[in-house]
C-alpha positions as a LaTeX table, in Angstrom:
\begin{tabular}{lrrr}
\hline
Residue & $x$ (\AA) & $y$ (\AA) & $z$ (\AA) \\
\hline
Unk1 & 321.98 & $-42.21$ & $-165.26$ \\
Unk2 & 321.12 & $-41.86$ & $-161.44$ \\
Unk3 & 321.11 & $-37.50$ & $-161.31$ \\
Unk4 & 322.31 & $-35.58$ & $-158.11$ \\
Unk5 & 318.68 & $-35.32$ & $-156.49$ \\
Unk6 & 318.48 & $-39.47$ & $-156.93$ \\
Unk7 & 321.60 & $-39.96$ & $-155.15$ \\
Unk8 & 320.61 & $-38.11$ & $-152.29$ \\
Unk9 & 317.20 & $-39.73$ & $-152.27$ \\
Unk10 & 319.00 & $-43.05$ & $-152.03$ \\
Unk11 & 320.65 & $-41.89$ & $-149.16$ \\
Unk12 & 317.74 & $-40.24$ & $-147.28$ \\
Unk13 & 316.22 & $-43.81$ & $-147.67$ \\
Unk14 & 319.07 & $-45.84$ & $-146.34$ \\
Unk15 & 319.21 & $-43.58$ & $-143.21$ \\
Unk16 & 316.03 & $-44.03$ & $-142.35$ \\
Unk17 & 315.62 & $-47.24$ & $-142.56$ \\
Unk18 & 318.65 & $-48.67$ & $-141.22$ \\
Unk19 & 317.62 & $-49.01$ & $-137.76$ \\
Unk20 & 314.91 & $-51.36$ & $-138.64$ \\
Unk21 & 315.91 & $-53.20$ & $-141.23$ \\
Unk22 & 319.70 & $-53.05$ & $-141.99$ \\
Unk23 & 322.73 & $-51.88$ & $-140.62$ \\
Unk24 & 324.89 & $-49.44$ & $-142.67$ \\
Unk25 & 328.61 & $-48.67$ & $-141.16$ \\
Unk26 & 328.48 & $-45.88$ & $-139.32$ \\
Unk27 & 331.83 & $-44.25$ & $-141.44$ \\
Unk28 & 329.50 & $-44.95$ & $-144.51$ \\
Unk29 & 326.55 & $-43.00$ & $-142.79$ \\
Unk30 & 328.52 & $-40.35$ & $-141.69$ \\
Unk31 & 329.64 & $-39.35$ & $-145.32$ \\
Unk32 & 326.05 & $-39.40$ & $-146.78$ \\
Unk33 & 325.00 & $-37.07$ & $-144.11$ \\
Unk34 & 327.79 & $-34.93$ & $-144.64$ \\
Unk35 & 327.24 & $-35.29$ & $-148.44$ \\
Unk36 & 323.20 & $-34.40$ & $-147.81$ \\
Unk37 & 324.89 & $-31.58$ & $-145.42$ \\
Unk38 & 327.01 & $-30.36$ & $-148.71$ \\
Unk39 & 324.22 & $-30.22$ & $-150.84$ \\
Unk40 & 321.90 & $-28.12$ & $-148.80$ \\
Unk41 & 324.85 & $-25.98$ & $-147.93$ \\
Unk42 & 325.83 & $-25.58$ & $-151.54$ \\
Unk43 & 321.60 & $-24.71$ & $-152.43$ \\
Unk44 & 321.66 & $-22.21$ & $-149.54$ \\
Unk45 & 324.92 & $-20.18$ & $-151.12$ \\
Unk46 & 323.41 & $-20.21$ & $-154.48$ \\
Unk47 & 319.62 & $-19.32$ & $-153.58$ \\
Unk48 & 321.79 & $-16.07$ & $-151.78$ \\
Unk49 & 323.32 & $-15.36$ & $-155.01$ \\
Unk50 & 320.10 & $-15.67$ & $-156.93$ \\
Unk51 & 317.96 & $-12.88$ & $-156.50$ \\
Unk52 & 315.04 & $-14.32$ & $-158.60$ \\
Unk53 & 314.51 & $-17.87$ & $-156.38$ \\
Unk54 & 311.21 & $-17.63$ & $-155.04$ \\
Unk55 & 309.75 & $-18.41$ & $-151.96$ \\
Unk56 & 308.68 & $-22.33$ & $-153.09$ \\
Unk57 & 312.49 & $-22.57$ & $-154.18$ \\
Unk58 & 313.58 & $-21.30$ & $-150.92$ \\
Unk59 & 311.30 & $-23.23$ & $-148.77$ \\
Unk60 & 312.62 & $-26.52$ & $-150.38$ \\
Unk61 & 316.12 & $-25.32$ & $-149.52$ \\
Unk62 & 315.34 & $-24.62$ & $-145.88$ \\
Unk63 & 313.28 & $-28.62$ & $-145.55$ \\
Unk64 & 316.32 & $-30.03$ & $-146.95$ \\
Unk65 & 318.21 & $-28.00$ & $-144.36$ \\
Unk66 & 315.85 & $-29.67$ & $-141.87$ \\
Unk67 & 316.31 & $-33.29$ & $-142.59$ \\
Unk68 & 319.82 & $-32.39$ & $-142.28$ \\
Unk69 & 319.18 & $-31.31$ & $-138.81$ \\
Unk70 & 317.59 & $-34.52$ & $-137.71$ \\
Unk71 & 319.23 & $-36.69$ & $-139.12$ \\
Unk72 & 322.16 & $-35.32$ & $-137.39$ \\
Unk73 & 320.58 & $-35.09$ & $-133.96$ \\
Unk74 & 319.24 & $-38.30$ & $-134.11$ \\
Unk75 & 323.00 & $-39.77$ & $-135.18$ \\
Unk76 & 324.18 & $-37.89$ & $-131.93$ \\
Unk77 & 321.59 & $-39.29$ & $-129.85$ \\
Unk78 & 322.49 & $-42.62$ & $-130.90$ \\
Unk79 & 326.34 & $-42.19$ & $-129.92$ \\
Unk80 & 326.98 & $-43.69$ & $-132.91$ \\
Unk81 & 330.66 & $-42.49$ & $-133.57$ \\
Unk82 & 333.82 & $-42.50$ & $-130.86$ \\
Unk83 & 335.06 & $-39.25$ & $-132.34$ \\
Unk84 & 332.69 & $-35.42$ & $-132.52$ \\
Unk85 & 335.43 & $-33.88$ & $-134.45$ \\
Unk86 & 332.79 & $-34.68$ & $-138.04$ \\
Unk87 & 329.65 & $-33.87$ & $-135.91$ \\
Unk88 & 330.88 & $-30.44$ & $-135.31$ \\
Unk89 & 332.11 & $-29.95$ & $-138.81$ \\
Unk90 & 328.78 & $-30.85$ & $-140.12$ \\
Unk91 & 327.24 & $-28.62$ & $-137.25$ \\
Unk92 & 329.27 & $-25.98$ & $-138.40$ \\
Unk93 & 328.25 & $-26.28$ & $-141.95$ \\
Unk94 & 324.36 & $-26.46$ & $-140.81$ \\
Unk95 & 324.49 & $-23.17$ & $-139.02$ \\
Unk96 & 326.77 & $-21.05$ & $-141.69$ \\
Unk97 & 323.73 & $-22.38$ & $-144.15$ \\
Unk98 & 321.20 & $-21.21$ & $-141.31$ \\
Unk99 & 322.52 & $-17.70$ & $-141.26$ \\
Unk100 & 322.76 & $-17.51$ & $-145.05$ \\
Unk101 & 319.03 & $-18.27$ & $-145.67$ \\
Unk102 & 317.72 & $-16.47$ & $-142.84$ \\
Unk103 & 319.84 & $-13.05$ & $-144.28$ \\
Unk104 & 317.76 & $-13.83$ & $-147.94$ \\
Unk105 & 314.90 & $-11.05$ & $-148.47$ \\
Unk106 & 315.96 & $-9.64$ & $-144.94$ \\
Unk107 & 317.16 & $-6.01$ & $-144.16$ \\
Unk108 & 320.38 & $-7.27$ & $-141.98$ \\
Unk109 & 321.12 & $-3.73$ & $-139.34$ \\
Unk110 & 324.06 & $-2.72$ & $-141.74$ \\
Unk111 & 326.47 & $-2.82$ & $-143.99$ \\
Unk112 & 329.58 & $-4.49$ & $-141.87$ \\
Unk113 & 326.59 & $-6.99$ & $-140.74$ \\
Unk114 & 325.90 & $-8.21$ & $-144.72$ \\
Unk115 & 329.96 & $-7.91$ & $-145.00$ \\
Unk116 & 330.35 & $-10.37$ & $-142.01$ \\
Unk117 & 328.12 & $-12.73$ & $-143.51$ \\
Unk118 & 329.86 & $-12.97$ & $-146.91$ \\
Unk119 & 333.68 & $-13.35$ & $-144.91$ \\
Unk120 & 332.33 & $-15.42$ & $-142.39$ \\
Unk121 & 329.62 & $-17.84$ & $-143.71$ \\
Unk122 & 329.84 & $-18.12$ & $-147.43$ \\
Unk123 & 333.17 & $-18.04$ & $-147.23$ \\
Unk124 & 333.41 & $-21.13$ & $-144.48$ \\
Unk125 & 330.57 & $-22.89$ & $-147.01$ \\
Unk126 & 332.53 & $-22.27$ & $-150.05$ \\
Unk127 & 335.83 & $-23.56$ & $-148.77$ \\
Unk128 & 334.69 & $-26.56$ & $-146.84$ \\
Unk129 & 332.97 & $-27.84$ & $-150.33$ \\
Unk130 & 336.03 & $-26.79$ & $-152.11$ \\
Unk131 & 338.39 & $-28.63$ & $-149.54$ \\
Unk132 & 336.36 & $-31.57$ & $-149.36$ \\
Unk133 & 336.00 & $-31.67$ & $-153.60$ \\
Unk134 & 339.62 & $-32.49$ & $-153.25$ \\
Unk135 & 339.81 & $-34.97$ & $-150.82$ \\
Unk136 & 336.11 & $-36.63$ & $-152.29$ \\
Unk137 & 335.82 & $-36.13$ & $-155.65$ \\
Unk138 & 332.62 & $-37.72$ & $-155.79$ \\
Unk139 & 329.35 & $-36.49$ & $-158.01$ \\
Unk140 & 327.61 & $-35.34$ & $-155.63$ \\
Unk141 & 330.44 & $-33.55$ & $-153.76$ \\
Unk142 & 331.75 & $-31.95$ & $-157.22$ \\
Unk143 & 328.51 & $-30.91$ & $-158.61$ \\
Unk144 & 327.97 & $-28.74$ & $-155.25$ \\
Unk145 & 331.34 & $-27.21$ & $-155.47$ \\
Unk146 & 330.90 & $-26.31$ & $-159.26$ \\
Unk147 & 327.12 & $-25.08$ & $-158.16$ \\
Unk148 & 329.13 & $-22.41$ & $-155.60$ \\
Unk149 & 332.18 & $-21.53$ & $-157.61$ \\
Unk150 & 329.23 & $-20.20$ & $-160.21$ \\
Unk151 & 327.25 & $-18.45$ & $-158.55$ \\
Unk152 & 330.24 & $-16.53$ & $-156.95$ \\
Unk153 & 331.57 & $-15.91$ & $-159.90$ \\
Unk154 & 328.89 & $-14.93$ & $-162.01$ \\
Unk155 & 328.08 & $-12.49$ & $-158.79$ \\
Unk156 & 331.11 & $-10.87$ & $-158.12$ \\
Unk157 & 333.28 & $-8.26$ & $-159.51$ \\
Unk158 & 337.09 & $-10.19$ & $-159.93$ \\
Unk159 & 339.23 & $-7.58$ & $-157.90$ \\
Unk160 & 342.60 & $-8.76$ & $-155.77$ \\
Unk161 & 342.83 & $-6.28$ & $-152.80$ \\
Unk162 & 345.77 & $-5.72$ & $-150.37$ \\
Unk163 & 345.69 & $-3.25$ & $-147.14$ \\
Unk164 & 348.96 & $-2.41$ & $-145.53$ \\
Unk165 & 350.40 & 0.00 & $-142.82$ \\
Unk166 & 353.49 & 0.90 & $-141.01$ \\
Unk167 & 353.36 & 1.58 & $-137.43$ \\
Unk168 & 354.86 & 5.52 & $-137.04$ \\
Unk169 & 355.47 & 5.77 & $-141.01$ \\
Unk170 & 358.57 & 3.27 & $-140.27$ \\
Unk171 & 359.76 & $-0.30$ & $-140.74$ \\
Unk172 & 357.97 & $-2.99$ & $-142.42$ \\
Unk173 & 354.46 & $-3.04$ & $-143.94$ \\
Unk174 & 351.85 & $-5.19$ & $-142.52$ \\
Unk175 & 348.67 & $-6.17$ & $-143.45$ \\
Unk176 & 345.77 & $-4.12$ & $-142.32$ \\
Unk177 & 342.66 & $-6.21$ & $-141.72$ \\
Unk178 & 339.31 & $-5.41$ & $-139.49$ \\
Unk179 & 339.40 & $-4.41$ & $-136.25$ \\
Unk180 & 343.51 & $-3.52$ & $-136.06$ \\
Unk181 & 344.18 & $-0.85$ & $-133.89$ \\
Unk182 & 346.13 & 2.07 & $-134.83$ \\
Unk183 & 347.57 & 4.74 & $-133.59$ \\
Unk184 & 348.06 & 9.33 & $-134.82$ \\
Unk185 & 351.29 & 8.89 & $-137.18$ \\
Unk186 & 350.80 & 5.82 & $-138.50$ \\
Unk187 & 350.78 & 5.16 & $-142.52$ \\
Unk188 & 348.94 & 3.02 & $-144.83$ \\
Unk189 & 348.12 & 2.48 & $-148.10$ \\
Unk190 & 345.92 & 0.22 & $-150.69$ \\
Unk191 & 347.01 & $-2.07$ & $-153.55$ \\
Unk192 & 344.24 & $-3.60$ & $-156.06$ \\
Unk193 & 344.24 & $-5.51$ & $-159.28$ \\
Unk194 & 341.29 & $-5.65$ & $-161.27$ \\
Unk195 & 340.56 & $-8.91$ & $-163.47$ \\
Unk196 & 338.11 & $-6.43$ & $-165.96$ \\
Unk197 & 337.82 & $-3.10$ & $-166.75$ \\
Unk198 & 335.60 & $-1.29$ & $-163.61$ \\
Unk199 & 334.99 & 1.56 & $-161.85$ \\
Unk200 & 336.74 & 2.19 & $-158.41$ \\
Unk201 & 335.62 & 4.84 & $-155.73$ \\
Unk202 & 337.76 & 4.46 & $-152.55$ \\
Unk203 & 336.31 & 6.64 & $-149.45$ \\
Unk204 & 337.54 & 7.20 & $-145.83$ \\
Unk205 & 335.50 & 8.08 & $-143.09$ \\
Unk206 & 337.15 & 9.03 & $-139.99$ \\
Unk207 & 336.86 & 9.33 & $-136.24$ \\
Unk208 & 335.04 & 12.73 & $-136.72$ \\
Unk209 & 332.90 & 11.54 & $-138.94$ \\
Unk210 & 335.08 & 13.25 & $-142.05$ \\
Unk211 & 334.66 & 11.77 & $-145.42$ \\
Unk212 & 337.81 & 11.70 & $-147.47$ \\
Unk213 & 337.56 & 9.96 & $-151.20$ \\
Unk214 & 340.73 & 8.29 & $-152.07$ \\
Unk215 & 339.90 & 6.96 & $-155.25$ \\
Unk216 & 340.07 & 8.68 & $-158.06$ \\
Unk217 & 342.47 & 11.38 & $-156.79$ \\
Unk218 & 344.51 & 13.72 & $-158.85$ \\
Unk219 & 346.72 & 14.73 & $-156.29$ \\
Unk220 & 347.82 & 14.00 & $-153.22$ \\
Unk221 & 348.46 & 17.13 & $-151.24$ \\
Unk222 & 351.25 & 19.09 & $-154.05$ \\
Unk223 & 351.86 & 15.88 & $-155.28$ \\
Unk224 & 350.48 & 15.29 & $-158.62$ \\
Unk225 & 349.08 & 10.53 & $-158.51$ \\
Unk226 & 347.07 & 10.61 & $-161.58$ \\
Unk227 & 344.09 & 8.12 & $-160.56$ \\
Unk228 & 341.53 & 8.22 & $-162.21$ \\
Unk229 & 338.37 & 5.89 & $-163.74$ \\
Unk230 & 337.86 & 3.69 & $-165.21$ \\
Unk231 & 340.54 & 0.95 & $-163.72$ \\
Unk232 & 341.83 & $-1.65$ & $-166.37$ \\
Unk233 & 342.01 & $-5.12$ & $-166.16$ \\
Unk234 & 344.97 & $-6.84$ & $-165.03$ \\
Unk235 & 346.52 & $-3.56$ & $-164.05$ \\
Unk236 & 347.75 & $-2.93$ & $-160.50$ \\
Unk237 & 347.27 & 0.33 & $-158.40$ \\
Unk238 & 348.73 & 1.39 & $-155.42$ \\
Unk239 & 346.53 & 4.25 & $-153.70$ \\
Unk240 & 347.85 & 6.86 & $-153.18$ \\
Unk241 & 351.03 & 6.00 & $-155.57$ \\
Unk242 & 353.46 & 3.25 & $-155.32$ \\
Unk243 & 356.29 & 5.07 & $-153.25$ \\
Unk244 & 353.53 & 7.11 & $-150.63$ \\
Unk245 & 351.53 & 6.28 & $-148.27$ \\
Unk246 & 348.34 & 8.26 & $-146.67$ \\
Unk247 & 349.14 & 9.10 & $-142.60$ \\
Unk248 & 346.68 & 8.95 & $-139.85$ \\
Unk249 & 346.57 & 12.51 & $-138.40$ \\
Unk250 & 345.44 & 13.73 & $-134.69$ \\
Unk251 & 341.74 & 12.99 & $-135.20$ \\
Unk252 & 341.38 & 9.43 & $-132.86$ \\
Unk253 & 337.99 & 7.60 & $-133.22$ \\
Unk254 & 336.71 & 4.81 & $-135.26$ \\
Unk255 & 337.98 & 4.64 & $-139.19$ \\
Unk256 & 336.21 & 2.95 & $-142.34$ \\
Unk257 & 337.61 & 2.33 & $-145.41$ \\
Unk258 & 334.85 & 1.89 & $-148.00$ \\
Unk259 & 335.54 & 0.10 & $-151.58$ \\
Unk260 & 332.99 & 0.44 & $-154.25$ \\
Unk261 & 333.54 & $-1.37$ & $-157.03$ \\
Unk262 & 330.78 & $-1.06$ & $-160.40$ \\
Unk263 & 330.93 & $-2.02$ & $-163.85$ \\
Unk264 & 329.30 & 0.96 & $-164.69$ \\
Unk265 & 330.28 & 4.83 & $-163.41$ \\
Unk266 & 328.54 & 6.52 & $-160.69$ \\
Unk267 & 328.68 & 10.59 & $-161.85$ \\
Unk268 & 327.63 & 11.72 & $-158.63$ \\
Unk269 & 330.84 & 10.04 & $-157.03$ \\
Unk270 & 333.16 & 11.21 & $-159.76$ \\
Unk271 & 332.09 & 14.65 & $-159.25$ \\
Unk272 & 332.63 & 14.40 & $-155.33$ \\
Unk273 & 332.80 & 18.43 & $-153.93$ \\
Unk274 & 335.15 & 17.69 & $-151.11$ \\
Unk275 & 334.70 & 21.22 & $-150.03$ \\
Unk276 & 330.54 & 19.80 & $-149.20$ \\
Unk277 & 329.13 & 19.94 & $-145.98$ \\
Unk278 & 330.03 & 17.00 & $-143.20$ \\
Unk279 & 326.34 & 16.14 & $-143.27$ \\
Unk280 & 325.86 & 16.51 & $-147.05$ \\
Unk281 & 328.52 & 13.93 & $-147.69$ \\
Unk282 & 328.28 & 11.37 & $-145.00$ \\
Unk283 & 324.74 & 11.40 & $-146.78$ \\
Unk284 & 325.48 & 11.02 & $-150.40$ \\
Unk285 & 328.30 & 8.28 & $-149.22$ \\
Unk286 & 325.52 & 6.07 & $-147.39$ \\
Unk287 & 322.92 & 6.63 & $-150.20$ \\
Unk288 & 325.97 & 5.06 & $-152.56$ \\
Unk289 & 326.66 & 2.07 & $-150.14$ \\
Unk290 & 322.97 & 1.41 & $-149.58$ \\
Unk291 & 322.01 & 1.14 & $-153.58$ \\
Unk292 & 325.06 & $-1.23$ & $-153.88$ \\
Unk293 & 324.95 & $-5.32$ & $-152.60$ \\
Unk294 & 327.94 & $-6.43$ & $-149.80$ \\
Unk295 & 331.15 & $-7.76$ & $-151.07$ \\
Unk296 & 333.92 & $-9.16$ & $-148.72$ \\
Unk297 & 337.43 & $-9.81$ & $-148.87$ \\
Unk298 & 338.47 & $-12.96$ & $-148.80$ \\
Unk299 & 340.96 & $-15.56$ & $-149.07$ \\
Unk300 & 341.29 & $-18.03$ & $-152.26$ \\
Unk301 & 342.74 & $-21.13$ & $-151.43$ \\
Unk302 & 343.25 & $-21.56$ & $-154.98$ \\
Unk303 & 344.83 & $-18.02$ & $-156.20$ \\
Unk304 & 347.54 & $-17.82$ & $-153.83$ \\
Unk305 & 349.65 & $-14.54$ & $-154.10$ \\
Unk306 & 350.73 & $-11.47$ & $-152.78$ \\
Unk307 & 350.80 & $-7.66$ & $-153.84$ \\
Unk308 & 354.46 & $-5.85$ & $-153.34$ \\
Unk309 & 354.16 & $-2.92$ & $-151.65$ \\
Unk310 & 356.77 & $-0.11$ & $-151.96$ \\
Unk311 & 357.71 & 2.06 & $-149.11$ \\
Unk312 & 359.40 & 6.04 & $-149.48$ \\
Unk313 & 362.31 & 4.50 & $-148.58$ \\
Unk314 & 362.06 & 2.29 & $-151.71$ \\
Unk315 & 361.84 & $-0.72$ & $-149.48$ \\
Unk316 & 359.06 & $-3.49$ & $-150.95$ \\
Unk317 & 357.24 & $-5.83$ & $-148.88$ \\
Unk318 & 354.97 & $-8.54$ & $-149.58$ \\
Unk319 & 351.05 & $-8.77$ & $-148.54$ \\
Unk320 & 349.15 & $-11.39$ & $-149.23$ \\
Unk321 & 346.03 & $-10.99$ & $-152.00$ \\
Unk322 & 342.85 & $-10.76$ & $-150.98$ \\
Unk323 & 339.31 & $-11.33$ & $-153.09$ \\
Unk324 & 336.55 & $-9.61$ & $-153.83$ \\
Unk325 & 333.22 & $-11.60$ & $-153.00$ \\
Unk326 & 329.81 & $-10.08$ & $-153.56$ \\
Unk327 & 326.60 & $-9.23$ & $-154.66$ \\
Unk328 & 328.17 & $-7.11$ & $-157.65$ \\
Unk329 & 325.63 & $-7.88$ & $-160.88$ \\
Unk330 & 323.41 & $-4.58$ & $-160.79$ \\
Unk331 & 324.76 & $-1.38$ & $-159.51$ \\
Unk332 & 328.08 & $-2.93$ & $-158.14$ \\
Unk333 & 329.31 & $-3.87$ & $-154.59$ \\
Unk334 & 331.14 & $-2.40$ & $-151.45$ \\
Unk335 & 333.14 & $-3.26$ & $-148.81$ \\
Unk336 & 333.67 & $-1.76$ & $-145.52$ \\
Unk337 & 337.26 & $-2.03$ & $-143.79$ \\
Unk338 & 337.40 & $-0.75$ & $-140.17$ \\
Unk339 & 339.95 & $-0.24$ & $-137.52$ \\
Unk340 & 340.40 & 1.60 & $-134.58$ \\
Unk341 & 343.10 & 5.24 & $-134.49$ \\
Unk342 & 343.97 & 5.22 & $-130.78$ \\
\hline
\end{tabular}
């Protein structure tokens, strides 16, 4: 049996020597290099997942990366192809693994910057090798996409998230993603299902550089939500309750939603004073978020769905599931939602 590493030997061979000795059709080349593309690609996500690869591992990863690079360049040079559309799919792919290798063992300038990297780049890697598992189901192709899907897995925390708001606390629910804008009055509100029992701390930093925990919350104002740790599996919870929503008040700025998730509880953040000092908890919040690895929310191509969100009104509306992808195995994971109160 001819393993992965073979295969891609075979075709390292055949590229470079088909200029001198053979020709191989260029639709033929194309798909090894973007096979040898998909395998470094699928290495580079997996090496970021793995904290224990060391440097000889890594270094392997970034020379296949290389020959990648060539390879391509010297393809271009050549004008082999009438169409760029592949080259710049392959291009594409060769930079998102760039940025994930060069972010291993390096202290990225914050938290939204390691957040961007998971929703951006391993997310474009991980659903270009799943897209193109289905369309080329061959070894090579399918062991990188089952390399990827594992290491996700086995790093992340299995949470579907949902952020929604209503512009002046009326009409429909929409979803709130990074970098909306808006504005004193407005409501919104957060839906999650966990796939295992966890541990959930929800905090909101605002404009004035505030910090409100919504999750766990006893009550909301006189009402009386009942949310509380730990969060069970395959149960879905609508912060601050199913028929509210939290309201943006008078204080404009910029806003960030933090979600820590954990498999195991933090006391300190269970006991949170809210009565503290500003500067006391804006620095027990970032000692939290620093001891904890990224996670993003994502799409799933294949876990399509949507949370139903509830209005006062009793009117429901449907946002679309989001996932949880991140560095979750030791002390848990957080993401950072921001948007702009105008």
């Amino acid at each position: 049996m001819i393993n992965r590493s073979s295969c891609l030997g075979l075709m390292m061979f055949l590229w470079f020597h088909s200029a001198t000795t053979f020709a191989i059709v260029p639709a033929i080349a194309l798909k090894a290099l973007e096979t040898l593309a998909i395998s470094a690609a699928s290495d580079a996500v997996v090496s970021y997942f793995s904290p224990d690869k060391t440097p000889e591992e890594l270094n392997k990863v970034r020379q296949q990366l290389e020959q990648v690079k060539q390879q391509l360049a010297a393809s271009k040079q050549a004008s082999e192809y009438p169409s760029t559309k592949e080259f710049a799919q392959i291009e594409q792919l060769i930079t998102q693994s760039d940025n994930i290798l060069n972010a291993i063992n390096s202290q990225m300038n914050s938290l939204e910057a390691r957040v961007k990297l998971l929703e951006n780049d391993i997310t474009g890697v991980h659903q270009f090798i799943q897209q193109r598992q289905s369309t080329d189901p061959t070894p090579s192709v399918k062991q990188a996409a089952q390399a990827v899907e594992q290491a996700v897995q086995q790093a992340s925390l299995q949470f579907d998230i949902s952020y929604g708001y209503r512009p002046k606390h009326q009409g429909d629910i929409r979803p709130l993603t990074n970098n909306a804008i808006l504005s004193s009055g407005d409501s919104y509100k957060i839906t999650f299902t966990p796939k295992q029992d966890s541990y959930v701390y929800i905090f909101q930093i605002d404009g004035g550089d505030n910090v409100t925990r919504l999750f766990p919350m006893e009550k909301m104002g006189d009402v009386v939500v009942n949310n509380f740790n730990p969060v069970k599996a395959n149960q879905t919870y609508h912060i601050p309750s199913p028929n509210q929503s939290f309201k943006l008040d008078n204080v404009t700025g910029t806003e960030k939603i933090y979600f820590i998730a954990s498999q195991q509880q933090d006391i300190q953040l269970e006991q949170w004073n809210k009565q503290q000092p500003v500067v006391l908890a804006m620095r027990n919040l970032q000692q939290a978020i620093m001891t904890r690895g990224p996670a993003g929310i994502v799409d799933d191509p294949k876990q399509s769905g949507y949370h139903t969100m509830t209005t006062e009104e009793d009117n429901q509306f449907k946002i679309d599931r989001k996932h949880l992808m991140g560095l979750c195995q030791k002390n848990g994971c957080v993401n950072v939602l921001s948007f702009e109160h105008r």
